[in-house]
BALUMTI-670835 format. One record per residue: residue number from 1; chain; x, z, y of N, C-alpha, C in turn. Coordinates in nm, 2 decimals. Example, Ala and Ser with C-alpha at 12.3 -4.5 7.8 and 13.67 -1.06 7.14 Angstrom:
SITE   n chain    nc1    nc3    nc2   cac1   cac3   cac2    cc1    cc3    cc2
SITE   1     A   1.32   0.78  -0.57   1.23   0.78  -0.45   1.32   0.78  -0.33
SITE   2     A   1.28   0.71  -0.22   1.37   0.71  -0.11   1.29   0.79   0.00
This chain:
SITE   n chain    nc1    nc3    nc2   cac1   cac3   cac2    cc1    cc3    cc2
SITE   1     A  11.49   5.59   9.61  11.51   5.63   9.75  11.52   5.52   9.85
SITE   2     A  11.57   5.42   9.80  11.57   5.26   9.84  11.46   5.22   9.91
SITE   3     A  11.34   5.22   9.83  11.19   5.17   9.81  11.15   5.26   9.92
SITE   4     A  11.19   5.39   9.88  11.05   5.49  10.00  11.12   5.46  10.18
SITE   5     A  11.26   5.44  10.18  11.31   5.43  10.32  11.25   5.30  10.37
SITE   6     A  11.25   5.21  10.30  11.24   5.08  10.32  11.03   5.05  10.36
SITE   7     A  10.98   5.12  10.28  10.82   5.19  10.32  10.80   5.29  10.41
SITE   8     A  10.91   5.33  10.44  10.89   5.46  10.58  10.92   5.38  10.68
SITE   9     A  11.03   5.29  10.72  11.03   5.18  10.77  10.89   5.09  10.81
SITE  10     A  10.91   5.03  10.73  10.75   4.92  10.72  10.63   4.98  10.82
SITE  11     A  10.65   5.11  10.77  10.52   5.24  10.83  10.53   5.25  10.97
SITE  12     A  10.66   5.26  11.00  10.68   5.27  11.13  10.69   5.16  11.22
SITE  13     A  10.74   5.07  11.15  10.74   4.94  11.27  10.59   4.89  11.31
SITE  14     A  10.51   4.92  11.19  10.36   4.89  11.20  10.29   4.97  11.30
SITE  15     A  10.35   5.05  11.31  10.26   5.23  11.43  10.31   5.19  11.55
SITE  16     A  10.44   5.11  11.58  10.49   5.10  11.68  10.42   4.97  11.75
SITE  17     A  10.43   4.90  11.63  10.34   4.79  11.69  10.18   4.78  11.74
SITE  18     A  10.16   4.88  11.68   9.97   4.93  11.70   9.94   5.02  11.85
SITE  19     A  10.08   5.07  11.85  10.08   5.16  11.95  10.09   5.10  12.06
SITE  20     A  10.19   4.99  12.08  10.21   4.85  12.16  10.06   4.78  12.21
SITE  21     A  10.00   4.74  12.11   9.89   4.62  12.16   9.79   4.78  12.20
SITE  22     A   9.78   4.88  12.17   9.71   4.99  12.20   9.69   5.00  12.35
SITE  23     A   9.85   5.05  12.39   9.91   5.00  12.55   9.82   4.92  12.58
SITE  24     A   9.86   4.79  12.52   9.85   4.67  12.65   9.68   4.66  12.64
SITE  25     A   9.60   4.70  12.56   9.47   4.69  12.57   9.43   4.82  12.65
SITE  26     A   9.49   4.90  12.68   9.44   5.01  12.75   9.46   4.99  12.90
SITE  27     A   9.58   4.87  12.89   9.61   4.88  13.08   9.50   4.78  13.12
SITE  28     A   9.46   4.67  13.01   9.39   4.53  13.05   9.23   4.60  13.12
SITE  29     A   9.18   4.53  13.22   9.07   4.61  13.23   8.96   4.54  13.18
SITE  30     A   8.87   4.64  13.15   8.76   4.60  13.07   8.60   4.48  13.11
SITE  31     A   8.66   4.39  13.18   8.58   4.28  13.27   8.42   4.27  13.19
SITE  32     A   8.35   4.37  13.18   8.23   4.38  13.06   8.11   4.35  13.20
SITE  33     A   8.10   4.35  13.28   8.00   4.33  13.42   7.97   4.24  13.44
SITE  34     A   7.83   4.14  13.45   7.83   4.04  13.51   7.84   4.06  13.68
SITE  35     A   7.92   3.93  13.69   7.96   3.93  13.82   7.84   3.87  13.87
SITE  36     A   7.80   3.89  14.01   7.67   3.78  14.09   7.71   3.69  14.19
SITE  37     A   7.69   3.56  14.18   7.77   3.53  14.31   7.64   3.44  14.38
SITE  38     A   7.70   3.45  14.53   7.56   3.42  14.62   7.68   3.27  14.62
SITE  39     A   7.60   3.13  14.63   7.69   3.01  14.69   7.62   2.94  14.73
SITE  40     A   7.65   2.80  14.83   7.64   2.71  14.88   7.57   2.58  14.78
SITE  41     A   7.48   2.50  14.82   7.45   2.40  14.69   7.53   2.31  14.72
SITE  42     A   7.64   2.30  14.81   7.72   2.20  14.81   7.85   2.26  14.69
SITE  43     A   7.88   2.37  14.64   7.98   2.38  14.56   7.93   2.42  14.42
SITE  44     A   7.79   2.35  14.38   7.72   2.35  14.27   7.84   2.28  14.17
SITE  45     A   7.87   2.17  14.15   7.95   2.06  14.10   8.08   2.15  14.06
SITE  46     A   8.17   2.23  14.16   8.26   2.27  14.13   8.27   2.43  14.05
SITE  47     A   8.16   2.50  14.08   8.18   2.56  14.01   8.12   2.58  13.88
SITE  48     A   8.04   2.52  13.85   8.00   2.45  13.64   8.12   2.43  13.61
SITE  49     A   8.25   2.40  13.68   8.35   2.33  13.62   8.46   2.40  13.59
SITE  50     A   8.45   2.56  13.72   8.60   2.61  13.70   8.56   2.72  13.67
SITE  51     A   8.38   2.80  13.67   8.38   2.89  13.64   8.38   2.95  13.45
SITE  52     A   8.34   2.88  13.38   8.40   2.85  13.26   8.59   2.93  13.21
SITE  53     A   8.67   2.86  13.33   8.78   2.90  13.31   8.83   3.03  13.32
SITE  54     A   8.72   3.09  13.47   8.73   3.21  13.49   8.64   3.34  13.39
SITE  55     A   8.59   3.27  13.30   8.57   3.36  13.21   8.59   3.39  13.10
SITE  56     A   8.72   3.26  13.09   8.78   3.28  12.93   8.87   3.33  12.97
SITE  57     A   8.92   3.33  13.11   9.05   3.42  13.17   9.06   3.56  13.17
SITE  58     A   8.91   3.61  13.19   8.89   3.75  13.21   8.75   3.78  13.12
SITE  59     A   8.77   3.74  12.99   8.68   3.78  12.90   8.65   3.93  12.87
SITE  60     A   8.55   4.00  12.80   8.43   3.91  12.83   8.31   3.89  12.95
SITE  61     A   8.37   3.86  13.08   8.33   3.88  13.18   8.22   3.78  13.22
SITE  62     A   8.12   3.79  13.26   7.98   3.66  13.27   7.97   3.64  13.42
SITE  63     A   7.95   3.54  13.44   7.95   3.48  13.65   7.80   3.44  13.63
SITE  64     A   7.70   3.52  13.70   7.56   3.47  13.78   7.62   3.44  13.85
SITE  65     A   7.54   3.26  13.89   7.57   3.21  14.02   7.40   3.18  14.08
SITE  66     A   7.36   3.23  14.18   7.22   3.19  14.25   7.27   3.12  14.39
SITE  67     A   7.20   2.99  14.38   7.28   2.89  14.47   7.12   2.95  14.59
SITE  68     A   7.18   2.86  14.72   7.08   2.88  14.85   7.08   2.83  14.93
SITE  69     A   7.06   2.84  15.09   7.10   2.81  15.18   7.16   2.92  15.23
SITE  70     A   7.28   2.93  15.30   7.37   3.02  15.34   7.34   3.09  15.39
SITE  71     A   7.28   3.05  15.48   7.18   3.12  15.61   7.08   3.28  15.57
SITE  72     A   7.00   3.19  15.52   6.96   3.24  15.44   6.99   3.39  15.28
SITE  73     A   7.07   3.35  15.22   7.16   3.44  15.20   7.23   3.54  15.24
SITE  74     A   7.32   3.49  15.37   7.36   3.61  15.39   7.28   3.68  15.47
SITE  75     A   7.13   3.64  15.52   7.05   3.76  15.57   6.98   3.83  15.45
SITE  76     A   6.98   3.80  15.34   6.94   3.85  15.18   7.06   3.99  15.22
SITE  77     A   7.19   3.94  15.22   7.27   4.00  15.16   7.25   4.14  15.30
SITE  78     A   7.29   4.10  15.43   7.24   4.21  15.52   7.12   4.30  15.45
SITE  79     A   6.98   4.26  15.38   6.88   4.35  15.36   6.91   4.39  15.26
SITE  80     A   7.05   4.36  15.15   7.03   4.47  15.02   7.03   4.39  14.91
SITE  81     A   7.06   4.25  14.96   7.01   4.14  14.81   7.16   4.21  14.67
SITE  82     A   7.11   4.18  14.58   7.23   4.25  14.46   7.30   4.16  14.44
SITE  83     A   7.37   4.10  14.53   7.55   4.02  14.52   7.66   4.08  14.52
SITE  84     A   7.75   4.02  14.48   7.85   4.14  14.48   7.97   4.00  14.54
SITE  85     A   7.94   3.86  14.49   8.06   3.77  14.62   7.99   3.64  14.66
SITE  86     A   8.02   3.64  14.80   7.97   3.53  14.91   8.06   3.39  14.90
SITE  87     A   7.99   3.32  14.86   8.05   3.17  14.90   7.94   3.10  14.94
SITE  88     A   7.97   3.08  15.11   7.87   3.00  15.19   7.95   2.88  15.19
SITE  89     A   7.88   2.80  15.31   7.92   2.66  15.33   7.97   2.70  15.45
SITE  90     A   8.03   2.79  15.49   8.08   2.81  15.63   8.15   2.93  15.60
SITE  91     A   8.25   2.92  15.64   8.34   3.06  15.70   8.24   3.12  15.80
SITE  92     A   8.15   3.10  15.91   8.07   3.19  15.99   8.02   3.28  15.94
SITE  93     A   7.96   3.21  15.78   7.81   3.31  15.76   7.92   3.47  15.74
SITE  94     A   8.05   3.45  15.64   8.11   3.57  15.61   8.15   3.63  15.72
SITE  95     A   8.20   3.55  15.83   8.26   3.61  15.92   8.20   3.70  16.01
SITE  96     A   8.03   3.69  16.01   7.91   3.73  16.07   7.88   3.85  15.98
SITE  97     A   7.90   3.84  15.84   7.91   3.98  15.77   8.01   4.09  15.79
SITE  98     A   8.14   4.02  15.83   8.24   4.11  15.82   8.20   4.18  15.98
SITE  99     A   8.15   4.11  16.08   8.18   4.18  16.24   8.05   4.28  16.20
SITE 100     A   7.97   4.28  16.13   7.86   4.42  16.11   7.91   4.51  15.99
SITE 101     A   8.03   4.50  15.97   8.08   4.60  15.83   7.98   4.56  15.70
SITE 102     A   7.95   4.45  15.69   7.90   4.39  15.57   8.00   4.37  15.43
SITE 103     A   8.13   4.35  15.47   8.21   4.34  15.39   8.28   4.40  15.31
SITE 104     A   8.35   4.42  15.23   8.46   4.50  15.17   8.59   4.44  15.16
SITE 105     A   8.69   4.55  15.06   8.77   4.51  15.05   8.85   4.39  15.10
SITE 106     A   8.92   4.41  15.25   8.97   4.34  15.29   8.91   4.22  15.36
SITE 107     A   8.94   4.13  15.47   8.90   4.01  15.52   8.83   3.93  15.47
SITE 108     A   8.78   3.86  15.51   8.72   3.72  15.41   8.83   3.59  15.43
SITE 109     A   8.79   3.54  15.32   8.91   3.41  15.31   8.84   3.28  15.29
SITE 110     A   8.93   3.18  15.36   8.90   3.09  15.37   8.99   3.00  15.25
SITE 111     A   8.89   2.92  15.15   9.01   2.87  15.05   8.94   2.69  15.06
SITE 112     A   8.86   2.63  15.14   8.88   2.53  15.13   8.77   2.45  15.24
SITE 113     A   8.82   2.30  15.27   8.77   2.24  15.42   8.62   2.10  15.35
SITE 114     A   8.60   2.09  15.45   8.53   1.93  15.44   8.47   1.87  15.57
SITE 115     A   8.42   1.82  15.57   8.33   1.71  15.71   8.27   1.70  15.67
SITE 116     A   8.18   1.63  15.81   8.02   1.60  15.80   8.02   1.42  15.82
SITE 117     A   7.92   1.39  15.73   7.96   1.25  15.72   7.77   1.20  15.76
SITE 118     A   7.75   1.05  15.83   7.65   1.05  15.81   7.61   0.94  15.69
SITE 119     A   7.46   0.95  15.62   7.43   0.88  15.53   7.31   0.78  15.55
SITE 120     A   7.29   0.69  15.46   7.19   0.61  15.45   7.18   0.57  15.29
SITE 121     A   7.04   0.52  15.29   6.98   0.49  15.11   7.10   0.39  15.11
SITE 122     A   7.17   0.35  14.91   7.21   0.30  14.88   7.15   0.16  14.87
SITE 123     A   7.01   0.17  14.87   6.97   0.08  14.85   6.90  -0.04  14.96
SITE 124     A   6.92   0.05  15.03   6.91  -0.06  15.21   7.00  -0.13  15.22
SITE 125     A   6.98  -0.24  15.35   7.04  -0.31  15.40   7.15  -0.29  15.47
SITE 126     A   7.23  -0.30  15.50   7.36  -0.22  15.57   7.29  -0.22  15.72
SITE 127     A   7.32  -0.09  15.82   7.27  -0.09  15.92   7.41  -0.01  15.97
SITE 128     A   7.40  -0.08  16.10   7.52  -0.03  16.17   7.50   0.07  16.27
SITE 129     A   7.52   0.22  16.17   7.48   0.28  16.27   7.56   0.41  16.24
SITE 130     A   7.63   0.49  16.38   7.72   0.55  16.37   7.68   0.67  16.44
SITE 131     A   7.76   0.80  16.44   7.73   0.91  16.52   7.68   0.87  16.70
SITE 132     A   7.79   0.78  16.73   7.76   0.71  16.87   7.62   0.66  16.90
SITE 133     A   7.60   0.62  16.81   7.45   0.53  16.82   7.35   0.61  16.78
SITE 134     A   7.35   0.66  16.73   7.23   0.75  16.71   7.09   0.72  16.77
SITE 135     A   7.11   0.74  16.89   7.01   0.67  16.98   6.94   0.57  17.01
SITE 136     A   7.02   0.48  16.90   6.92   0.36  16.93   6.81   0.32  16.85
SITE 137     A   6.75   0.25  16.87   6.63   0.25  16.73   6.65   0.20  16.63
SITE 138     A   6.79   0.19  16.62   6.78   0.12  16.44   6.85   0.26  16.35
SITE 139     A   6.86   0.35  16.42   6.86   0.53  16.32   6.77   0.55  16.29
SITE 140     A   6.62   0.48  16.35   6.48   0.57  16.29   6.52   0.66  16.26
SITE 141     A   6.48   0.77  16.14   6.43   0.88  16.12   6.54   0.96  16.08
SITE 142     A   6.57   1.07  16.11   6.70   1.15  16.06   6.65   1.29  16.05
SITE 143     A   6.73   1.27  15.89   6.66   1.40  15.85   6.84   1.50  15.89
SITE 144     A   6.82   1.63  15.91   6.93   1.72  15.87   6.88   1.84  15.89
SITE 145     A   6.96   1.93  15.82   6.96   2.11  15.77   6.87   2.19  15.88
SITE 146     A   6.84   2.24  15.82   6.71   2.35  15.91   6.82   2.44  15.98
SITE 147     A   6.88   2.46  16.10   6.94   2.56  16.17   6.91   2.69  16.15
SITE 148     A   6.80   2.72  16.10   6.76   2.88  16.12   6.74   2.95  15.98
SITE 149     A   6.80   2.77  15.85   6.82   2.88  15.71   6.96   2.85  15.67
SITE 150     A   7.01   2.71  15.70   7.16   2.61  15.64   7.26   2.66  15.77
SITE 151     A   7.36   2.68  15.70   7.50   2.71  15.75   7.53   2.52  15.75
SITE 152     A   7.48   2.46  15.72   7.48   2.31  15.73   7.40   2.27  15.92
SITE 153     A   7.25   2.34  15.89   7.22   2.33  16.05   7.29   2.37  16.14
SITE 154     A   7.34   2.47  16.13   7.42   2.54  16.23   7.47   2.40  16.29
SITE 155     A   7.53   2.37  16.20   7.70   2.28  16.23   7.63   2.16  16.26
SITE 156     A   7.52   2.13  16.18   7.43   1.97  16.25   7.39   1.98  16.44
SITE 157     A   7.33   2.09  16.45   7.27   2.11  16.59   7.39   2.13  16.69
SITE 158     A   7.47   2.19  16.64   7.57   2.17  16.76   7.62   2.01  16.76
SITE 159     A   7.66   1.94  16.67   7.69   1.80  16.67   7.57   1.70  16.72
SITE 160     A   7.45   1.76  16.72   7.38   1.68  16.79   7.32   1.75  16.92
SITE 161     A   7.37   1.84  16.98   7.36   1.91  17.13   7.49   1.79  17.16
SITE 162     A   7.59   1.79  17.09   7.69   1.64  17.22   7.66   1.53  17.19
SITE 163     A   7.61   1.49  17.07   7.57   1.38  17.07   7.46   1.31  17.18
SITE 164     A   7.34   1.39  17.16   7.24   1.39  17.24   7.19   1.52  17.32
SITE 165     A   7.22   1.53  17.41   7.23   1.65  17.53   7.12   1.66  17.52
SITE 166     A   7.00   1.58  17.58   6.90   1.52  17.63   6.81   1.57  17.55
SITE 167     A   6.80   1.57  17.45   6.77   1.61  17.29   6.63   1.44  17.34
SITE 168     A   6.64   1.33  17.34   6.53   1.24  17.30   6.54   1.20  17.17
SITE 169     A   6.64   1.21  17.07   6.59   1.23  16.93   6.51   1.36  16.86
SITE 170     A   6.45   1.41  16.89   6.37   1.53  16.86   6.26   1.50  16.78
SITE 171     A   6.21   1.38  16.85   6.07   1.36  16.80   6.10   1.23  16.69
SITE 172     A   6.22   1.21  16.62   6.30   1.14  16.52   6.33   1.23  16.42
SITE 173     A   6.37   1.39  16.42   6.41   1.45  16.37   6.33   1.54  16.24
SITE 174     A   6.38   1.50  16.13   6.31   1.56  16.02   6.38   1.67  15.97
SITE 175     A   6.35   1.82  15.98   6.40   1.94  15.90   6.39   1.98  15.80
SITE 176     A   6.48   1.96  15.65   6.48   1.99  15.53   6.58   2.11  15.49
SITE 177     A   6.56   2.15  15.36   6.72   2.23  15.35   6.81   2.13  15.29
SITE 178     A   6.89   2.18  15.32   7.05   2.10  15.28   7.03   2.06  15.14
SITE 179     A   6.96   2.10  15.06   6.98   2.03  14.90   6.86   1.93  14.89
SITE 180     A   6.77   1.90  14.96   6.73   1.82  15.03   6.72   1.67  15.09
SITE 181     A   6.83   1.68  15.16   6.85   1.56  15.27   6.87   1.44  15.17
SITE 182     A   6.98   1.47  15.11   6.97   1.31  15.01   6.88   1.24  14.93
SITE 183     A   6.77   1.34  14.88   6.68   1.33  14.88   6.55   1.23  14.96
SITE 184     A   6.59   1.31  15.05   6.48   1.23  15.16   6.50   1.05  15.23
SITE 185     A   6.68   1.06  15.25   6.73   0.96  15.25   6.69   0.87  15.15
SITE 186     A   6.73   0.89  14.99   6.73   0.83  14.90   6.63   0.76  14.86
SITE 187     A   6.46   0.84  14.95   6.34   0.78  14.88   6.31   0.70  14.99
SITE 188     A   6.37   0.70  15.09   6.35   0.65  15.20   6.25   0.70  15.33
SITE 189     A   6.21   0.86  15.28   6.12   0.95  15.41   6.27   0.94  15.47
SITE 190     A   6.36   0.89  15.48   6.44   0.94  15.66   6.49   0.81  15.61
SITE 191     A   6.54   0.75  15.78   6.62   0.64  15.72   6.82   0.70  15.72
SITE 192     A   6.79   0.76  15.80   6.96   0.83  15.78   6.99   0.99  15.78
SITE 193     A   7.07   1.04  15.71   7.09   1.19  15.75   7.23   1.24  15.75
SITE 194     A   7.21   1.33  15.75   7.36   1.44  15.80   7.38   1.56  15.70
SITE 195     A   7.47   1.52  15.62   7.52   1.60  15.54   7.69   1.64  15.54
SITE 196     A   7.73   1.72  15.46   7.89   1.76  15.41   7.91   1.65  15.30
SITE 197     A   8.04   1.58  15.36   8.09   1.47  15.28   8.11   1.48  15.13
SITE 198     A   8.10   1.61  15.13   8.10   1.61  14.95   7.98   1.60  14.87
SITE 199     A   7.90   1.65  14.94   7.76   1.61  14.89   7.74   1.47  14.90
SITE 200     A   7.78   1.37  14.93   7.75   1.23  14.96   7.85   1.16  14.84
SITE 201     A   7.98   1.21  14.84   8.05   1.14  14.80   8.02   1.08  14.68
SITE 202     A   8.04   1.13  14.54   8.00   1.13  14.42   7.85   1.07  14.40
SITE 203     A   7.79   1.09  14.50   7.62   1.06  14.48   7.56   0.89  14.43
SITE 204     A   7.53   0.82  14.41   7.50   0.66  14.37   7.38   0.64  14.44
SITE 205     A   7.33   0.75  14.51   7.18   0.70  14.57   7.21   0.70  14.75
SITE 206     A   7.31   0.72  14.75   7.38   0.71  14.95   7.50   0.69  14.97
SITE 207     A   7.49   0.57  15.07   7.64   0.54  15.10   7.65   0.65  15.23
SITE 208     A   7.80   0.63  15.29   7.86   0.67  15.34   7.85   0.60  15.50
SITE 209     A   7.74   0.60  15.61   7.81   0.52  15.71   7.92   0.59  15.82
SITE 210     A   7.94   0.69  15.84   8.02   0.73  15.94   8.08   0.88  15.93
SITE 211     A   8.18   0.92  15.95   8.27   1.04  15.98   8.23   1.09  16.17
SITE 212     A   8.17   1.23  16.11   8.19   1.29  16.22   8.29   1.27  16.32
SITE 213     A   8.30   1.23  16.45   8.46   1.23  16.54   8.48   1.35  16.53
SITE 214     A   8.66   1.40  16.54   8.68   1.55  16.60   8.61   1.59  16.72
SITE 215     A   8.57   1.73  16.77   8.52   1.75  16.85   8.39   1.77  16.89
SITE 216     A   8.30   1.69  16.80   8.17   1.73  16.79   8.15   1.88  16.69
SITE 217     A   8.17   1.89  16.67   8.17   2.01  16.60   8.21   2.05  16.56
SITE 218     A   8.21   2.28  16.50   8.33   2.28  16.48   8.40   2.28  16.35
SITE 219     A   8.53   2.30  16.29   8.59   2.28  16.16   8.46   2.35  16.10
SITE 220     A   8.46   2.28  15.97   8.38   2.33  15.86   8.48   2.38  15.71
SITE 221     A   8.48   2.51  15.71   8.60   2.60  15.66   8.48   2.71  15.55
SITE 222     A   8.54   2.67  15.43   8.45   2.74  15.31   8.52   2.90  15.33
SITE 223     A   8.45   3.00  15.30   8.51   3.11  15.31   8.46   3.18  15.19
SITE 224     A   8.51   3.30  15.16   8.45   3.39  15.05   8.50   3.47  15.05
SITE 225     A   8.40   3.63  15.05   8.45   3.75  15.08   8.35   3.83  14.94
SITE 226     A   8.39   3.98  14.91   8.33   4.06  14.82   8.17   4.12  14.97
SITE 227     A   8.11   4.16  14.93   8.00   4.19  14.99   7.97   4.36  14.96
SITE 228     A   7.93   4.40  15.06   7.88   4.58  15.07   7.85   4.58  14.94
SITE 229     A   7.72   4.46  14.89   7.61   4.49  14.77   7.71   4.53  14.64
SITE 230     A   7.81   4.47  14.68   7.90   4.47  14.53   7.87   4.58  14.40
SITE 231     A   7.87   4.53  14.33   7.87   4.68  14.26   8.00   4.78  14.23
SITE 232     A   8.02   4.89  14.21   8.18   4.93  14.17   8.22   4.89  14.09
SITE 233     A   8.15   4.89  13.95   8.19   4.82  13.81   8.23   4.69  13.80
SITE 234     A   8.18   4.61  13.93   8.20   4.48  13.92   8.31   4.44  14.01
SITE 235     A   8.36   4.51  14.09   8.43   4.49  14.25   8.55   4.49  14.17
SITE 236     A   8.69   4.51  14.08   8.79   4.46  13.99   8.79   4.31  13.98
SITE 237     A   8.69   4.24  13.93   8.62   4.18  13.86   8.62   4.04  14.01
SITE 238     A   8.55   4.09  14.11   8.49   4.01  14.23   8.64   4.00  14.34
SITE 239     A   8.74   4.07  14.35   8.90   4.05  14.35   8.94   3.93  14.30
SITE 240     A   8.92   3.93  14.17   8.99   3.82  14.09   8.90   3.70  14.14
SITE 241     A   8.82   3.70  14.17   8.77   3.59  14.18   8.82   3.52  14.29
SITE 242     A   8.81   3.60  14.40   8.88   3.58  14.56   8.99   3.52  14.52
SITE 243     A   9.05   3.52  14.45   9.21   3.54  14.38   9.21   3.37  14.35
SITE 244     A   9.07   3.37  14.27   9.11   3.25  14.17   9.06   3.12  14.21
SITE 245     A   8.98   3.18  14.33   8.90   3.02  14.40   9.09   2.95  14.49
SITE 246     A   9.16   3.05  14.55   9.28   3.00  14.57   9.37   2.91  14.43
SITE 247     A   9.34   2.99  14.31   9.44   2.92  14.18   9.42   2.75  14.23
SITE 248     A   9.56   2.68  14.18   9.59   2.57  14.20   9.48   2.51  14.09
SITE 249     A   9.45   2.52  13.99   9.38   2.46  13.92   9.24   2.42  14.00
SITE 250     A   9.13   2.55  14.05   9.08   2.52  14.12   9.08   2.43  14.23
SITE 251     A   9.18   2.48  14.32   9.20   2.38  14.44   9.21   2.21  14.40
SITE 252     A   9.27   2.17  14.27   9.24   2.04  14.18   9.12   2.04  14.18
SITE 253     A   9.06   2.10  14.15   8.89   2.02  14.16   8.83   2.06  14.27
SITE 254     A   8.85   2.13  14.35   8.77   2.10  14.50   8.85   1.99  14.55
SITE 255     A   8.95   1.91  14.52   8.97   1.79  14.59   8.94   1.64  14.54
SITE 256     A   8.94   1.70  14.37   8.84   1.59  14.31   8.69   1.57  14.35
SITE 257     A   8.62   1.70  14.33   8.48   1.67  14.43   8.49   1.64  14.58
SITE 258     A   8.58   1.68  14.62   8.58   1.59  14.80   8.61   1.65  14.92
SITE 259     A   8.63   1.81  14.87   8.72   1.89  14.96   8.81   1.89  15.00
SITE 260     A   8.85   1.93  15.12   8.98   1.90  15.16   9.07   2.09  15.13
SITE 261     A   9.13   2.15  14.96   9.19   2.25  14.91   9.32   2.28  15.03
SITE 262     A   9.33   2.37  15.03   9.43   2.45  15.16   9.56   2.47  15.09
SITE 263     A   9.59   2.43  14.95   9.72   2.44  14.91   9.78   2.30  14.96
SITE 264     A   9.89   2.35  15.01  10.00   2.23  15.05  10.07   2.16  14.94
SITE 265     A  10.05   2.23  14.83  10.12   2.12  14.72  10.05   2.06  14.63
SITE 266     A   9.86   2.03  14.68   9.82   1.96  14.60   9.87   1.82  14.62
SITE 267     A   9.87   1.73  14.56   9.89   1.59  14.57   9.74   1.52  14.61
């Protein structure tokens, strides 16, 4: 009588326990969707690095990332492109989705900053030459972002509408896309260009000569919102993500690559 209580027991602590992880597998949701995400090629670097984390987090969930120029993208995304979340190089491009009901779920968010820095080959002679100077002849050739595909141009053209009003660097000016520019610096088709300091930083083939002044142009603020295209199966899924570009872990490595993360208690 011992033995059978003692196995009716057993029986039941086991059903209870089955019944338990039964629960908790039935509330977990089932993250089986590849997610698509439209990005910036300036946040190439960072996300190889954290998106890995987001998918052992929410297994077994898979992240397409198809990188671009922003611009560009989000007029994809206006005609129907199959994205389901936006991360441009600009808060505008989302913000230009959300004022035509391009958006879902909620506002678009802004989770991290940077500047525009200007560059020259690593392997030149040091030339002193700054946003101010621009003008003079020792800038020769400057390459920067095509305005009418880079959420990079955008932000170049108005910095160089105050720079040079006049526009007599025009016929100096070489238009590339933003993944690009260092490029062209590097082999020496431009002698200087205009990039996001993060793209520069880490790089071995361009130094750094000058920080945009405030005022020439405006904050450069990463944003990222869910998109119309989203899919339903996937929109659970594209939440979390919004969620996780904020996680403190993340915001650690957008400051290791060269962003300036919106958490106040990163160090």
């Amino acid at each position: 009588m011992v033995a059978y209580r003692m196995g009716w027991q057993w029986r039941s602590a086991w059903c209870l326990a089955a019944l338990l992880v039964a629960l908790s597998l039935a509330e977990r949701p089932a993250y089986s969707e590849v997610l698509t995400i439209g990005a910036a090629h300036s946040l190439k670097p960072v996300l190889r690095e954290v998106l890995p984390i987001f998918e052992s987090r929410y297994q077994p969930a898979k992240v397409h990332v198809i990188y671009g120029p922003s611009r560009t993208q989000r007029k994809q995304i206006a005609q129907g492109a199959p994205l389901d979340v936006f991360l441009p190089a600009s808060f505008d491009q989302v913000s230009h989705l959300q004022s035509q009901g391009l958006t879902i779920d909620g506002p678009p968010r802004i989770y991290a900053r940077t500047s525009v820095v200007l560059i020259a080959s690593a392997e030149t002679a040091a030339v002193p030459v700054s946003f101010q100077t621009l003008g003079s002849d020792t800038a020769g050739r400057i390459a920067v972002a095509n305005p009418a595909t880079d959420a990079l141009g955008a932000i170049t053209a108005q910095l160089m509408s105050n720079v040079d009003p006049a526009k007599r660097l025009q016929s100096r000016i070489i238009y590339a896309h933003h993944s690009e520019i260092i490029g062209l610096v590097s082999s020496g088709e431009a002698d200087v260009g205009i990039v996001y300091r993060v793209d520069a930083l880490h790089n071995r083939t361009v130094r750094i000569l000058d920080d945009a002044p405030d005022g020439l142009h405006a904050p450069v603020e990463l944003g990222a919102a869910v998109v119309w295209t989203c899919k339903p199966a996937t929109l659970p899924l594209a939440r979390k993500l919004l969620d996780f570009m904020l996680d403190p872990a993340v915001q650690h490595v957008l400051r290791k690559h060269g962003f300036q993360p919106l958490s106040s208690q990163m160090e």
